[in-house]
C-alpha positions in Angstrom: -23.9 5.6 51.8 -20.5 7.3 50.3 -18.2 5.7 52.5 -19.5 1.8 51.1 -17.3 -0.2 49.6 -18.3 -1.0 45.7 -18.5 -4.9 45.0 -15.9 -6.7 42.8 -18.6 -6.6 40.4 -19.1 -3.2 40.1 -15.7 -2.9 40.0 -15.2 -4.5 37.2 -17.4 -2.7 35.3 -16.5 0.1 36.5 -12.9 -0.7 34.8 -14.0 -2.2 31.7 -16.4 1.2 31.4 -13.4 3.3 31.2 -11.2 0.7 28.9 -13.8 1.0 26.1 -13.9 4.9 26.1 -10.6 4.8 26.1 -10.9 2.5 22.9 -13.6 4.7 21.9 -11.6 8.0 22.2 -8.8 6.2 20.6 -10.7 4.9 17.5 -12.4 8.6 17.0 -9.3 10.1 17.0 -7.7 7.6 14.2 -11.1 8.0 12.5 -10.7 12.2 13.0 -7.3 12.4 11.9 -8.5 10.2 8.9 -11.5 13.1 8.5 -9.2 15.9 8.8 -6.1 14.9 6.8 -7.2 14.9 3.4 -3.8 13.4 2.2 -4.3 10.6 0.1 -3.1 13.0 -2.5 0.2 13.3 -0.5 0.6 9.9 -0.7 -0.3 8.7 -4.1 2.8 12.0 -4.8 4.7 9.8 -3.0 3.8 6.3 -4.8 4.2 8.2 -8.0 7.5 9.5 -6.6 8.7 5.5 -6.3 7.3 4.6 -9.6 9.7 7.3 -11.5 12.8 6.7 -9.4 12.1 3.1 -9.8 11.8 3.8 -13.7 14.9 6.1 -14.1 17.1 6.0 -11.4 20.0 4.1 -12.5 20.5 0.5 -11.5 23.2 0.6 -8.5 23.2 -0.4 -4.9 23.2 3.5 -4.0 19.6 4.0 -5.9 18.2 0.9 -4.4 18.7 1.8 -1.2 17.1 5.8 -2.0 14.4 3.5 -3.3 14.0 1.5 -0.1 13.7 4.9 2.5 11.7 6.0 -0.4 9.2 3.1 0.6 9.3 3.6 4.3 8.7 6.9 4.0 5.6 6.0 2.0 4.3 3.7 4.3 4.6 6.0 7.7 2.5 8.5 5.5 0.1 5.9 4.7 0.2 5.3 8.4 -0.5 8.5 9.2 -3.0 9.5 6.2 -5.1 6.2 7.5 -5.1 7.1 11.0 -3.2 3.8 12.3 -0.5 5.8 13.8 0.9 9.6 14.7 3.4 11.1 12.7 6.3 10.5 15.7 4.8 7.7 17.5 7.5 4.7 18.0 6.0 2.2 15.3 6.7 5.0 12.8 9.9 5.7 14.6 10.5 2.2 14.8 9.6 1.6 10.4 12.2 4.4 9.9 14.8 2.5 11.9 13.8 -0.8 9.9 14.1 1.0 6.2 17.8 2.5 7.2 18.9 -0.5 8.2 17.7 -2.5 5.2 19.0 0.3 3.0 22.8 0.1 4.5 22.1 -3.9 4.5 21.6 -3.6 0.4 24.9 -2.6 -0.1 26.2 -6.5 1.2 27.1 -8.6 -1.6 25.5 -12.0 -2.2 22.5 -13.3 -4.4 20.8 -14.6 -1.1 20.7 -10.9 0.1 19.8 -9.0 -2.8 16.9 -11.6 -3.1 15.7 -11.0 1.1 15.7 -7.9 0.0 13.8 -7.7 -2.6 11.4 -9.9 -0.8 11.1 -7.6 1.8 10.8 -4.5 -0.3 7.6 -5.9 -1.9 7.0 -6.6 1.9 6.4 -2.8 2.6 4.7 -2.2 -0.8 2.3 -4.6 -0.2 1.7 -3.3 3.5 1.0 0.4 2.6 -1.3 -0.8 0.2 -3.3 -2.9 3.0 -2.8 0.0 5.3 -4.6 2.5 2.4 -7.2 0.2 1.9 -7.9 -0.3 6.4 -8.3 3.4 6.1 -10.8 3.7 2.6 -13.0 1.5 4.6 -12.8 3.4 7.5 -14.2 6.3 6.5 -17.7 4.7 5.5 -18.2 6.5 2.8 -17.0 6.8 -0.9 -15.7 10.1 -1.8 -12.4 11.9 -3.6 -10.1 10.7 -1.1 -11.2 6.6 -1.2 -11.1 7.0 -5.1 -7.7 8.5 -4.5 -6.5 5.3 -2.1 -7.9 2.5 -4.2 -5.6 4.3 -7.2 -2.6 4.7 -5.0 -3.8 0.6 -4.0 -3.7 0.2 -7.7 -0.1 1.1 -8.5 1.0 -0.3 -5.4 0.1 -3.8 -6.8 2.2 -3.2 -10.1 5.3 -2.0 -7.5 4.9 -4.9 -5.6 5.6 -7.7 -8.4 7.9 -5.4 -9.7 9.7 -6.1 -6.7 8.0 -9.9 -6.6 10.0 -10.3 -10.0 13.3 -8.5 -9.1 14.1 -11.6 -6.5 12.7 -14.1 -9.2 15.7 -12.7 -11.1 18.3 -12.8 -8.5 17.5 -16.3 -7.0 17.1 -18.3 -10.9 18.4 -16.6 -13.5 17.3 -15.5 -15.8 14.1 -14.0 -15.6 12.7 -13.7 -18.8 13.2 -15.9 -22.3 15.1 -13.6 -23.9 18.0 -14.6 -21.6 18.1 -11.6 -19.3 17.4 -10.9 -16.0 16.1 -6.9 -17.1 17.1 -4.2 -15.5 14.8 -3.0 -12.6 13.1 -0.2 -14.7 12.6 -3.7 -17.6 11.4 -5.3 -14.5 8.9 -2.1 -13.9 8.2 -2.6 -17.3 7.1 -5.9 -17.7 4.9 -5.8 -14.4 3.0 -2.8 -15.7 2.4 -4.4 -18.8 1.2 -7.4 -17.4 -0.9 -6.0 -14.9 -2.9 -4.1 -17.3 -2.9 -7.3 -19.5 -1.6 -5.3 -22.3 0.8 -8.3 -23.3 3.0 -6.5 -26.2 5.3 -9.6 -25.8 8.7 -8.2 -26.2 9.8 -9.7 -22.9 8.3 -13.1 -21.6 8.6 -14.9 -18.0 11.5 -17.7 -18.5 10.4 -20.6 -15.7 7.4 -21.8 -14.1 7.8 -19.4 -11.0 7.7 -16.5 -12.8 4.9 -17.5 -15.1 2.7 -17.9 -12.2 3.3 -14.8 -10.9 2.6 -12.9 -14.0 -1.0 -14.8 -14.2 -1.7 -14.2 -11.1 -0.9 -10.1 -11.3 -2.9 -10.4 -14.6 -6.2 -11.7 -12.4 -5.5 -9.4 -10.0 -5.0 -6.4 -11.9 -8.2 -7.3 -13.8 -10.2 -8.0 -11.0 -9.4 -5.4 -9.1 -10.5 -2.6 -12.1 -13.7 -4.2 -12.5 -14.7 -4.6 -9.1 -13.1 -2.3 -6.6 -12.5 0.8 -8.6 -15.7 0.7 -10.5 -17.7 0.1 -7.2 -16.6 3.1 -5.7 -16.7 5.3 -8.7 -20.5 4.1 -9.3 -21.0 4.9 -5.5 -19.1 7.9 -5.8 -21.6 9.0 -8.7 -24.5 8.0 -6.6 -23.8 9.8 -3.6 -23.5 13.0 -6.0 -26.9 12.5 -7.2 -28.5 12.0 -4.1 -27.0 15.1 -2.7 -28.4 17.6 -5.5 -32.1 16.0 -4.5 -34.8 14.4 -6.2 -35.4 15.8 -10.1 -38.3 17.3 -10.2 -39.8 17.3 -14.0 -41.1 20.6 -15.8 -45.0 21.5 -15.0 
């Protein structure tokens, strides 16, 4: 009859029915706004955007802290792009809070600082690169935009020991053998160069900590170029081929 009273079992179902199509409608709309967006583009414009103020802006506590919001904003579009977030939900409210604050913190004197800082700047590079790469495998397939993420990914990695390196410099001086600590674009530099295992040798790391760090970038940069990017360009290829059809040969 209508008017019975469900059991406590039913019930239950009944609720945890509804929680996972809620979890369901949730995860297709991440997954739809990933579909829809087609902006990795946007934000491998905006990682390129860091590199080159990162290269040329001059070394001050005024650039640094463009350079940080710079980073945030690169993140909550990497949020977005990925489909983690909305544009104006409160965790990307709440990063843009977080990057104006550490940007008026950079302008405190004091080595301890300037190295949490730095620390914390290679904190939201290396985020947005794990946030790119939750979103590449999301989409289950290997197309333009994951080959886009896993380059943005790519020169994330050489931002982030750039930034690795910058608190190396400002917590045991100095950085490299040549007795300088480098300016940040030197620091750019040097990362980039060791990354891509080119080695020219003109600057060298100076201590044990910073050593490790550039052989560990080299692996990474290495391994990453023979494994990630060429698996998805090969797949990439593939799934080309397989959409023009079989070949059929002449006569």
């Amino acid at each position: 009859m209508s008017g019975r009273p469900s059991s406590p079992t039913a019930a239950r179902a009944k609720r945890s029915g509804a929680i996972g199509s809620r979890r369901l409608r949730g995860d297709g709309k991440r997954v739809h706004r990933l579909r829809t967006s087609h902006s990795y583009g946007l934000v491998l414009y905006f990682i390129i955007a860091v590199f080159f103020a990162t290269a040329f802006a001059p070394d001050d506590k005024w650039s640094g802290s463009v350079l940080i919001l710079m980073l945030g904003a690169t993140l909550v579009c990497a949020l977005w792009t990925s489909g983690a977030v909305a544009g104006r939900s409160r965790p990307s409210v709440a990063l843009v809070t977080f990057s104006t604050i550490l940007a008026g913190l950079n302008f405190v004197p004091g080595r301890d600082v300037t190295a949490a800082i730095g620390l914390l700047e290679g904190v939201l590079v290396i985020t947005t690169a794990a946030v790119i790469a939750r979103g590449v495998v999301d989409q289950g397939e290997v197309n333009l935009q994951s080959v886009r993420g896993a380059i943005a990914i790519y020169v994330l990695l050489g931002l982030f020991f750039t930034f690795v390196y910058g608190a190396l410099a400002t917590a045991s001086s100095p950085l490299f053998a040549q007795g300088t600590d480098g300016t940040r674009a030197v620091r750019l530099y040097f990362s980039y160069v060791t990354l891509t295992t080119l080695g020219y040798g003109d600057f060298a790391p100076a201590h044990t900590a910073a050593r490790t760090f550039a052989i560990v970038e080299a692996l990474v940069g290495q391994l990453y170029l023979v494994t990630i990017v060429a698996l998805l360009v090969s797949r990439l290829h593939t799934g080309r081929d397989a959409d023009d059809g079989p070949v059929i040969p002449p006569g």
